[in-house]
C-alpha positions as CSV (number, residue, x, y, z in Angstrom):
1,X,223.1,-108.1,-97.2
2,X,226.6,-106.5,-96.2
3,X,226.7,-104.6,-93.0
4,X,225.9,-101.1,-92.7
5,X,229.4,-101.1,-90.6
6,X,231.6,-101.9,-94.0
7,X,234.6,-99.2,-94.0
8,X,235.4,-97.2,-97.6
9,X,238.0,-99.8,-98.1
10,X,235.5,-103.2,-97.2
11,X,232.8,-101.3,-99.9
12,X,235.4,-100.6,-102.8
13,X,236.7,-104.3,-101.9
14,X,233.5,-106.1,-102.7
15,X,232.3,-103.8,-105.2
16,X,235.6,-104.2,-107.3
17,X,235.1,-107.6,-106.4
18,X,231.9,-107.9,-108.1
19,X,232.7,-106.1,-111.0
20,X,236.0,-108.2,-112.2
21,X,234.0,-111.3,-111.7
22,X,230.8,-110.2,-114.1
23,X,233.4,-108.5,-116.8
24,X,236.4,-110.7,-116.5
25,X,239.0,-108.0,-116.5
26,X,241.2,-106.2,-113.1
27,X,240.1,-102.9,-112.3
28,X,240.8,-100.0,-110.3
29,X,238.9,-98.6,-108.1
30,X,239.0,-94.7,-110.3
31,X,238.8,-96.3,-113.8
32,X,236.0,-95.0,-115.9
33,X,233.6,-97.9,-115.8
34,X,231.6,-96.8,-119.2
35,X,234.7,-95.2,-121.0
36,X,236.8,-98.5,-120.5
37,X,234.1,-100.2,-121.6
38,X,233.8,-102.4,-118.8
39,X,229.9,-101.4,-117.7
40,X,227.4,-101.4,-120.8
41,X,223.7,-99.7,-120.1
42,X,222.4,-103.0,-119.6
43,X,225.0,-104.2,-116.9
44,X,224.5,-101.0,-115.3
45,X,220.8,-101.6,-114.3
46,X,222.5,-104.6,-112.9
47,X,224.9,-102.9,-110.7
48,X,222.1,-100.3,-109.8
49,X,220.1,-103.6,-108.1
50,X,223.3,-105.5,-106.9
51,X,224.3,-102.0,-104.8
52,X,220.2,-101.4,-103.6
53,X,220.1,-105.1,-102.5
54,X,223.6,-105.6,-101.3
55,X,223.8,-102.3,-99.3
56,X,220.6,-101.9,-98.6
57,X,219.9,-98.4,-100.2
58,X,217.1,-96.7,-102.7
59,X,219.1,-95.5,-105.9
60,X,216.6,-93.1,-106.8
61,X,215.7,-89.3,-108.1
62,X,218.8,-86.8,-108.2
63,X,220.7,-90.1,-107.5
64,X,220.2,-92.1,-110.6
65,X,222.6,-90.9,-112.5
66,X,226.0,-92.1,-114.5
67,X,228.2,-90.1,-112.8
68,X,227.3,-92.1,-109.2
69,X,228.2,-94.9,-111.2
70,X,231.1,-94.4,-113.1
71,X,234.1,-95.4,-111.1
72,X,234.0,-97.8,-108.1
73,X,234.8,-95.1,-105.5
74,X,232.0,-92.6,-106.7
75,X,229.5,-95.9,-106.2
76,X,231.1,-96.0,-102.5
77,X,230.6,-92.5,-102.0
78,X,226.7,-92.8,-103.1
79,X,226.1,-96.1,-101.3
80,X,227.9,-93.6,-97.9
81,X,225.9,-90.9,-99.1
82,X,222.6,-93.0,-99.4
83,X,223.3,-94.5,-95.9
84,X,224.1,-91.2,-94.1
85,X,227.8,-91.8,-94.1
86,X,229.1,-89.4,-96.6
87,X,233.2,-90.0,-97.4
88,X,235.6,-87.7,-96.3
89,X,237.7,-87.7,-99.5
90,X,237.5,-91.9,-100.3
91,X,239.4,-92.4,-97.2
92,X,238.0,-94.5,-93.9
93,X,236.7,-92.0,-91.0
């Protein structure tokens, strides 16, 4: 489990990381995940248990949603979010 410590920049890092290994393609961290057709629905149940076990979070309620998922920064944001840390603007406080 990564530490609750990770900056913005350590999250997107890893969680871009992830993502080019399982779809074989570079990314960046505002591409459209489903538009680009990088994330499917099934690989996104996937990536909703690789960010609860990873970062140690609950994706649940209000929270389960696309739009927390559809770019690399909005998943920081809600992992932030989820740990009490909300972004200021996808930069490192």
């Amino acid at each position: 489990m990564s530490s609750p410590r990770q900056s913005t920049t350590e999250i997107e890092a890893e969680l871009l990381a992830f993502l080019e290994s399982r779809v074989k393609v570079s990314l960046d961290a505002d591409a459209d995940l489903f538009a680009s057709g990088a994330v499917t629905s099934l690989f996104s149940l996937e990536l909703v248990v690789h960010v609860e076990t990873v970062y140690g979070v609950a994706v649940g309620g209000d929270e389960l949603k696309m739009d927390n998922f559809r770019t690399v920064r909005s998943m920081t944001a809600l992992i932030e979010r989820l740990r009490g840390n909300p972004t200021t603007g996808g930069a490192d406080a």
